[in-house]
N, C-alpha and C positions, 0 to 999 in steps of 0.2 A: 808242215809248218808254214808254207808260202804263202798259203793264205790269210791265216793270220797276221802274217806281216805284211802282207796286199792291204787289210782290212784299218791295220793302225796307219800304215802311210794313206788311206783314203779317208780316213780322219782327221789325221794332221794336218791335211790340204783344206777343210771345212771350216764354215766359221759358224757363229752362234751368236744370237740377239742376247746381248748382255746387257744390263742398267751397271752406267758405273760409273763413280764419280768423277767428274774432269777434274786435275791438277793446273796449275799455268802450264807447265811442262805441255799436256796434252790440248791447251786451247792453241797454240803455234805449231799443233802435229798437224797432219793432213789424214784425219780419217774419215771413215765411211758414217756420218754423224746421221742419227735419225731422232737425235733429241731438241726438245725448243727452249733451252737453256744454252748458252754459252760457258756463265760468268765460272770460275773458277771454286770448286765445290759443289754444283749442282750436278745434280744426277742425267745422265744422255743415255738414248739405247744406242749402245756402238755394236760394231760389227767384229767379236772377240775372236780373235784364229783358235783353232782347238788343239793342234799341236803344240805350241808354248803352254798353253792352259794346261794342257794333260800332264807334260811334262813338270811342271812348274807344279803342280799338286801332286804327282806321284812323290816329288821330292821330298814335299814338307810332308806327305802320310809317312815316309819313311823315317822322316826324322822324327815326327810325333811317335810312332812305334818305339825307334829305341829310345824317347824320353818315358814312356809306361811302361814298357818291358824296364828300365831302373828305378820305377818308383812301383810296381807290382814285385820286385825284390825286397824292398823292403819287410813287406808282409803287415806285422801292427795286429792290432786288433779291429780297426777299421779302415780294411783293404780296399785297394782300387778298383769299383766295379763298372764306372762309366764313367766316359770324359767326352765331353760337350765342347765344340770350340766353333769357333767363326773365322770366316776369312770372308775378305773383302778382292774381288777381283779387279784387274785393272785392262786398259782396255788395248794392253798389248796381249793380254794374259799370264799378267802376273797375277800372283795369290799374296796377300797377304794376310798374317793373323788380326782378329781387332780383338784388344784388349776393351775391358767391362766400361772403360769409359766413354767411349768410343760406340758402343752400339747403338745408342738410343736412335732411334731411325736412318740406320746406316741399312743398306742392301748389299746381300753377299751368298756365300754359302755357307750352312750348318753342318758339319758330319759329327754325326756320334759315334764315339765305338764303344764295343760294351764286350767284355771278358763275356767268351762261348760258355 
């Protein structure tokens, strides 16, 4: 098992060319910025650590789990067979959800999951 836990602490230490929106919060941060945008809203490639990221989506997959595992209880006659969602990354490595009004050219990630 050492290895594998070699292999997530040499991921956690790694970062990742991310596009991701600046906040004001993030125009007064000091990061690693490779975007030609400053102002507040515009999209930068930053330099996203993978360990908060990992962490940070392992979390909400777990909680998106048991919100289907209680709405695949239900049952109905039109049961839950896939869910579609978005998150928006930030450029400490947070995740966030984006609700439908919020996507129109927003950059993020997509996972599907779909009943086996």
């Amino acid at each position: 098992m050492q290895g594998a836990e070699d292999q997530v602490a040499g991921l956690d230490e790694r970062i990742l060319p991310f596009w991701v929106e600046v906040t004001d919060e993030d125009d007064h941060a000091d990061h690693d910025s490779m975007g030609l945008f400053s102002r507040s809203g515009d999209a930068v490639l930053r330099s996203v650590p993978l360990g908060p990221l990992r962490q940070n989506l392992t979390e909400a997959v777990d909680a998106l789990q048991a919100v289907f595992a209680d709405v695949a209880a239900c049952g109905g006659t039109l049961p839950l067979a896939e869910a579609q969602l978005s998150f928006q990354v930030t450029a400490t490595g947070g995740v966030q959800l984006i609700g439908t009004g919020q996507m129109q050219g927003t950059r993020g990630l997509t996972l599907t999951f779909r009943r086996p």
